[in-house]
C-alpha positions as CSV (number, residue, x, y, z in Angstrom):
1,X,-8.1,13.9,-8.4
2,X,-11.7,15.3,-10.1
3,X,-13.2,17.6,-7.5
4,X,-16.6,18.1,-9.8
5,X,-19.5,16.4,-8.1
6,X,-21.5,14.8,-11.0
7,X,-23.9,12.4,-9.4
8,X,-23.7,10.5,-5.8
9,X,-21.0,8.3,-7.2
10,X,-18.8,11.7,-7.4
11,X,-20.1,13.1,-3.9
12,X,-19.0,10.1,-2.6
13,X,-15.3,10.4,-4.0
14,X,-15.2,14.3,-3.0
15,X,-16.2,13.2,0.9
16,X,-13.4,10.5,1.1
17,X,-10.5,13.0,0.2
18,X,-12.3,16.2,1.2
19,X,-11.7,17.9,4.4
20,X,-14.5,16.3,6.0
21,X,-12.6,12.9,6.2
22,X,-9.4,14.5,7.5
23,X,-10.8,16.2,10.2
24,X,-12.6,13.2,11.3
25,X,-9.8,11.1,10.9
26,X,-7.8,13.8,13.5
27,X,-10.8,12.8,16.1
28,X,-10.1,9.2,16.3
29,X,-8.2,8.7,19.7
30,X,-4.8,8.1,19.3
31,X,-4.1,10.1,15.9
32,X,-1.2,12.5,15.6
33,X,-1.5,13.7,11.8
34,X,-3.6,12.4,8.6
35,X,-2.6,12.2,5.0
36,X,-5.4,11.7,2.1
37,X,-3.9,10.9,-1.0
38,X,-5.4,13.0,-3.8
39,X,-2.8,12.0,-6.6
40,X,-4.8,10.1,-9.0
41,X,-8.4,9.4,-9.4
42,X,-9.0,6.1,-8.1
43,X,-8.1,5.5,-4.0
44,X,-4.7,4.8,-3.6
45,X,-4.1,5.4,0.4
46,X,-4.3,7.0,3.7
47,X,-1.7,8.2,5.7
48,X,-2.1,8.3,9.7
49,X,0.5,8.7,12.4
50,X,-0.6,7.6,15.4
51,X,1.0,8.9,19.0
52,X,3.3,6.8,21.0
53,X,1.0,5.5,23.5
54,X,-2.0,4.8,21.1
55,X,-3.8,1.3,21.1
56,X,-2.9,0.5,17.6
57,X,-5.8,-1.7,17.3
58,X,-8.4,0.2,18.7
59,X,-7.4,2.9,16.2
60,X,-7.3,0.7,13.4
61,X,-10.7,-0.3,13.7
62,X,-11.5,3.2,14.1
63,X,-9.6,4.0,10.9
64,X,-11.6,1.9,9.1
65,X,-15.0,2.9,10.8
66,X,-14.7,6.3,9.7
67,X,-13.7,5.0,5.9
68,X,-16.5,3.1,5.9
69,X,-19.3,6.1,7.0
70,X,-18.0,7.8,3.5
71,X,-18.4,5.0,2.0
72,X,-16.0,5.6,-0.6
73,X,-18.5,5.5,-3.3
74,X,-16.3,7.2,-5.9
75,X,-14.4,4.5,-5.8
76,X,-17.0,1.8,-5.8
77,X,-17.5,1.5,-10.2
78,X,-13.8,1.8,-10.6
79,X,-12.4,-0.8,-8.6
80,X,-15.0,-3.5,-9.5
81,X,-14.4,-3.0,-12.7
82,X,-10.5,-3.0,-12.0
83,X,-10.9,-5.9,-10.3
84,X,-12.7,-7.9,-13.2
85,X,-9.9,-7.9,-15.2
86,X,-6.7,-10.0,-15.7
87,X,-3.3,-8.8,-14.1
88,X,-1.3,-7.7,-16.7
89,X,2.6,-8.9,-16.6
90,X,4.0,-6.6,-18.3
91,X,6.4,-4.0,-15.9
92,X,4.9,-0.9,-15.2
93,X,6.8,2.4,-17.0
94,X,10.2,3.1,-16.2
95,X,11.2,6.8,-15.0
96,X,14.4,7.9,-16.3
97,X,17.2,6.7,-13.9
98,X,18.6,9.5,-11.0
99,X,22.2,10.1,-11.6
100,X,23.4,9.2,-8.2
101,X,20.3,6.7,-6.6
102,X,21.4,5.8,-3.4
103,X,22.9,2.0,-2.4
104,X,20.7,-0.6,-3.9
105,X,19.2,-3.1,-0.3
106,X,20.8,-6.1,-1.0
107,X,18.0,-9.1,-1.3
108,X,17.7,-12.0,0.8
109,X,18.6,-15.2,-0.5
110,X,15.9,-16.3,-3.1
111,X,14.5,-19.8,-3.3
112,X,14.8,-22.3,-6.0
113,X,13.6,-20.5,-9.7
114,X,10.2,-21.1,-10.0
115,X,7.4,-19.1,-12.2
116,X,6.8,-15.5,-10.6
117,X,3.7,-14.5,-10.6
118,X,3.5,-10.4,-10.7
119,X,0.7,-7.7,-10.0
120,X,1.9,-5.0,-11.5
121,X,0.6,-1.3,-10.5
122,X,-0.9,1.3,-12.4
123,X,1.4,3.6,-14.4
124,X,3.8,5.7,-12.4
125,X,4.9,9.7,-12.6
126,X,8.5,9.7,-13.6
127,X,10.4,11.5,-10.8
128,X,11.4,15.1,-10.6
129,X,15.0,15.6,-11.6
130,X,17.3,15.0,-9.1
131,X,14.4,12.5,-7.6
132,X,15.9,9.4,-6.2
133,X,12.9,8.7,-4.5
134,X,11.2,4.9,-5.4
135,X,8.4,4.3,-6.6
136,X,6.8,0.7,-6.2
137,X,5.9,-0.6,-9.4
138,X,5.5,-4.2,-8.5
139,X,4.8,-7.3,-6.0
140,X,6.0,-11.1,-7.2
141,X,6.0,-14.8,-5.8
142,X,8.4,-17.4,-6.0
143,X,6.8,-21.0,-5.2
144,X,8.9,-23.3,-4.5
145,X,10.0,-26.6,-2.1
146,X,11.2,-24.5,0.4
147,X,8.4,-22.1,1.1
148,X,7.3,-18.8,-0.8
149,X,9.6,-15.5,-1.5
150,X,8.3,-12.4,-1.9
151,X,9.9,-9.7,-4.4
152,X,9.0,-6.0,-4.1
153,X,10.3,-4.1,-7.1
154,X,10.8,-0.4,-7.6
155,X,10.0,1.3,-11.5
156,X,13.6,2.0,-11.3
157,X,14.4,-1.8,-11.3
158,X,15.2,-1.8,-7.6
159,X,13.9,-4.6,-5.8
160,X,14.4,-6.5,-2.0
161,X,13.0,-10.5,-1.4
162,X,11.8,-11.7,2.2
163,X,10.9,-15.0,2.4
164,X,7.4,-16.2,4.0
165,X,8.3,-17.7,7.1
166,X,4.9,-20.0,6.2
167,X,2.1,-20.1,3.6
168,X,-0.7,-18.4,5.4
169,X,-2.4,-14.7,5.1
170,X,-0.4,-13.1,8.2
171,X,3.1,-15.1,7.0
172,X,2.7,-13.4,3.9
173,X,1.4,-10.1,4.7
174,X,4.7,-9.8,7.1
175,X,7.3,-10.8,3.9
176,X,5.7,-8.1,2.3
177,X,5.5,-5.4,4.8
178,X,9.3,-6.5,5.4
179,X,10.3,-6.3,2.0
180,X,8.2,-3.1,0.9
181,X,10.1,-1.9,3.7
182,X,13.1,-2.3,2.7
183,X,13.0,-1.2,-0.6
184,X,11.3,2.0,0.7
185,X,13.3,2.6,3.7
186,X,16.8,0.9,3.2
187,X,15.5,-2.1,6.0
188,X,12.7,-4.5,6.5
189,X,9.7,-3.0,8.7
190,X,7.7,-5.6,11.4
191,X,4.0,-5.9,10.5
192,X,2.1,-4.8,13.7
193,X,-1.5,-5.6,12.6
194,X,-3.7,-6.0,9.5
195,X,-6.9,-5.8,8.8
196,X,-9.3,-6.6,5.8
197,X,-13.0,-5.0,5.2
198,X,-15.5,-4.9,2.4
199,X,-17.3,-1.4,2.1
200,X,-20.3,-1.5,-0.3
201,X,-18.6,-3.1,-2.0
202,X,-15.5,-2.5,-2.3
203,X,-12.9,-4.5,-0.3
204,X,-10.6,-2.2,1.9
205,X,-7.4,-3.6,3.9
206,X,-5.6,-1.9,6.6
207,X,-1.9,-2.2,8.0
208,X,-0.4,-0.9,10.9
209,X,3.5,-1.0,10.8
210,X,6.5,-0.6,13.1
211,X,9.9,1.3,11.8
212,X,13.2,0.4,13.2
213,X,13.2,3.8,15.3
214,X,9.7,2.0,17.1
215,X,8.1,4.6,15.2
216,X,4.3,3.5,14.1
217,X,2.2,4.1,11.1
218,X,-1.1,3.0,9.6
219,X,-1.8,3.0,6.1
220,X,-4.8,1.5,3.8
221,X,-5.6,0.6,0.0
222,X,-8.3,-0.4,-1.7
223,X,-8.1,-4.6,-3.4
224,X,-7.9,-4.0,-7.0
225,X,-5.9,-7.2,-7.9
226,X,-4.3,-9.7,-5.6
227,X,-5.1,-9.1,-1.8
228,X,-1.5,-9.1,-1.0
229,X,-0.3,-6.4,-3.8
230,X,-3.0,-4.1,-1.4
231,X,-1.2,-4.8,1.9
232,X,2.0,-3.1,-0.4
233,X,0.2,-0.2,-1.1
234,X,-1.2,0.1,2.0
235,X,2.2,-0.9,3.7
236,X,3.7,1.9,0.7
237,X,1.2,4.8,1.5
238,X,2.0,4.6,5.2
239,X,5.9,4.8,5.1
240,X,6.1,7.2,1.9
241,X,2.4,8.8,1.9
C-alpha cells in the first residue's frame, strides 16, 4: 500500500488505512478489535470483531458510517475504472501447491451443468513455504431448473458449492457466505446481516457473519465486479483478515 500523499485522491487513501480509521473504528460501541487491510493498493477489506453482546446491526451501520466520513477517496478513480471493464474468465495465478494441504471440504451436490459464469479476483501472492493457507481466487454460478449453485474456489484449485435456497439478493448472499465459509474454515458459516452503500461514489457492501463456535465477525469490500463476488471478499476479509 503507497503511503505518499500526492494530491487529495492520495490523502484520502492514507486516512482510510491510517491510524485515524482504526482508532475510530475501536470507538464504535460494540467493537473488540479492528483490522485494515494494507496488502495491496486498491481496498480490499476491514476486519472487526465485535464483543458478545454487541447489536450487530447497530454496529454495522456504524461501521459503515465511519467508512463513509473518510470517504475512501483513494479508492474512488481505481474502482470506477475497475468496474468499467469486462470480467475476465480466465483463473487467477496458481501458487505452487503445499506438500501436505489439509482435507479438501467435500461440495454439496451441484445442479444440472449449465454455463458458469466466474468473477475472477485480482492476482494472488503465492503462499509462503509450508503455507497451506487458501487464498480465494474465484466466485461462479450454475443456472439451472432447479435453482442456482454457488462455487467458491481457492487459487490452489480447492473449491465448496452451496446452493441458493432462492433467487433473490439475501438467498444468494447466504450460499455464498456458506460456501466462502467452508472453503475458508472447513464448514459453511450463517450470514447474519448485509448491507450495501455507495460512498462518493464508490459502492461499499458490508457482512456480518456467524462461525460455528457463535463467534461473530464483520467484514466489508468495495464492488469492483459482480455485487456478489464483494459479499466474498467481504465475507473472506472477516474470517481470514
Amino acid at each position: 500500500m503507497r503511503s505518499a500523499r500526492s494530491d487529495g485522491v492520495e490523502e484520502g487513501a492514507a486516512g482510510v488505512i491510517g491510524e485515524s480509521l482504526r482508532d475510530e473504528l475501536l470507538a464504535v460501541a460494540g467493537v473488540a478489535s479492528v483490522e485494515v487491510d494494507t496488502a495491496a493498493d486498491a481496498p480490499s477489506g476491514v476486519k472487526v470483531r465485535l464483543l458478545p453482546d454487541a447489536d450487530a446491526a447497530a454496529v454495522g451501520l456504524e461501521v459503515q458510517r465511519v467508512l463513509a466520513s473518510h470517504g475512501m477517496r483513494s479508492r474512488v478513480a481505481s474502482d470506477q475504472a475497475m468496474a468499467a471493464l469486462t470480467p475476465t474468465m480466465a483463473p487467477a495465478p496458481v501458487p505452487p501447491r503445499p506438500e501436505t494441504p489439509p482435507p479438501t471440504p467435500q461440495p454439496d451436490e451441484a445442479a444440472e451443468a449449465a454455463p458458469a459464469v466466474v468473477v475472477s479476483a485480482p492476482p494472488q501472492v503465492p503462499a509462503a513455504a509450508g503455507e497451506t493457507r487458501p487464498v480465494l481466487a474465484s466466485l461462479a454460478f450454475e443456472e439451472s431448473d432447479s435453482g442456482v449453485v454457488v462455487t467458491a474456489v481457492a487459487a490452489d484449485g480447492r473449491r465448496f458449492s452451496r446452493h441458493a435456497a432462492a433467487v433473490s439478493d439475501q438467498a444468494v448472499g447466504e450460499a455464498v457466505v456458506a460456501a466462502v465459509g467452508a472453503l475458508s474454515e472447513g464448514k459453511p458459516q450463517r450470514l447474519l446481516w448485509m448491507s450495501a452503500e455507495t460512498i462518493e461514489g464508490t459502492e461499499v457492501v458490508a457482512v456480518l457473519v456467524e462461525r460455528a463456535d457463535g463467534t461473530r465477525l464483520a467484514g466489508a469490500a468495495v464492488v469492483r465486479a459482480a455485487k456478489a463476488y464483494a459479499v466474498a471478499r467481504a465475507t473472506w476479509a472477516a474470517l481470514r483478515g
